[in-house]
Steps between C-alpha positions, in 0.01 A plus 500: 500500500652802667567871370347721317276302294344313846420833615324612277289168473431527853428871509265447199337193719495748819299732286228269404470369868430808643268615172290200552512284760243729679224412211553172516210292545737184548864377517505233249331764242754774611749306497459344115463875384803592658668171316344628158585869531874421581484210241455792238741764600779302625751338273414108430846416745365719797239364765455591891369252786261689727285352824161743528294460792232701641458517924156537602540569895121495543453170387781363572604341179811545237417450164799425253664449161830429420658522183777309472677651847648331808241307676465663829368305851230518705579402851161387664502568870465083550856506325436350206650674150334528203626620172324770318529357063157634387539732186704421156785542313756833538348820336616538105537160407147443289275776382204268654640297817249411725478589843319378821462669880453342797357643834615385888366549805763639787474387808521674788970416542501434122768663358549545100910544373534595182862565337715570197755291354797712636392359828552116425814616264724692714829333486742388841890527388531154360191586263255326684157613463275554821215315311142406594558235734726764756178750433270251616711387802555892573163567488337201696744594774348789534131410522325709704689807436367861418524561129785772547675244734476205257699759201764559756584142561496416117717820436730369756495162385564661158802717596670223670462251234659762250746637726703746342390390153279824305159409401457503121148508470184656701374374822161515563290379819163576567342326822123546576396336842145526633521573888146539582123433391 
C-alpha cells in the first residue's frame, strides 16, 4: 500500500535496520527478528518485502536474505544469470516465519542488480508493464558495463518504455559490479 500508513511501516522498518543490523551476528537471525518485531507493532493487514545483504569487499563474498522482495540477478562475468530466492516470506505475515541466508562468491566482472517493484511496474501509454523479461534483456545488453553505466541504460530503457506516462510507484536500482581483485 501507499500513503501514510506505508510510511510509517517503512520508517518504523528503517529504524530497526539501522538499530541493528550492525549487531547482527547473521542475516537469517536478523532478518526473523526484524519479521517478529514488525509482526507485533504493525496491524495484522500490513507487511513489507525487504532484500538484506551484507558486502564483504575483503573476501569477496555477498551474503543475503530476502524476505519476500523482488529477486534480484547476479550476472557472472561467463554470462550466465542466476536468481537470488534465498530468505522467506514478506516481513509481518507470521510472528515466527522462518528465514534462511545464502552467501556468493563475486567474481572478478560479476555484477549483482537488485531492484524494486516500481522498476518492473512502470507503465508505457497502452498500460503495458516493462516487466522482468525487458529487465533482463536490458541488462544482459549491457554486460560488461560500469555499475553507474548499467543504471543509465535501464533508466533509459525505463523512460522510453513509459514515455510520457508518470510513475506511480518508487523506482529503485542498486547495481554492485566487482572491477578488480
Amino acid at each position: 500500500g501507499k500513503g501514510i500508513s506505508a510510511a510509517l511501516l517503512m520508517s518504523n522498518l528503517q529504524a530497526m535496520l539501522r538499530g541493528q543490523a550492525p549487531l547482527a551476528d547473521s542475516c537469517s537471525l536478523f532478518i526473523q527478528q526484524c519479521n517478529r518485531q514488525l509482526f507485533h507493532c504493525t496491524p495484522l493487514n500490513k507487511f513489507a518485502t525487504l532484500f538484506y545483504g551484507v558486502l564483504d569487499k575483503a573476501q569477496h563474498t555477498f551474503t543475503y536474505c530476502n524476505a519476500g522482495h523482488e529477486r534480484p540477478y547476479l550476472f557472472k562475468a561467463d554470462r550466465s544469470v542466476q536468481r537470488m530466492r534465498t530468505g522467506g516470506l514478506a516481513l509481518g505475515v507470521l510472528p515466527e516465519a522462518d528465514y534462511r541466508h545464502e552467501t556468493v562468491n563475486l567474481a572478478k566482472g560479476d555484477t549483482l542488480v537488485m531492484f524494486s517493484d516500481g522498476v518492473t511496474d512502470v507503465l508505457d501509454h497502452q498500460e503495458e508493464s516493462f516487466g522482468e523479461d525487458r529487465l533482463l534483456a536490458v541488462l544482459e545488453e549491457g554486460h560488461g558495463q560500469s555499475a553507474a553505466q548499467l543504471i543509465g541504460t535501464v533508466t533509459a530503457a525505463l523512460d522510453e518504455h513509459a514515455g510520457d506516462e508518470p510513475a506511480f510507484d518508487d523506482l529503485t536500482l542498486v547495481v554492485v559490479r566487482r572491477n578488480g581483485d
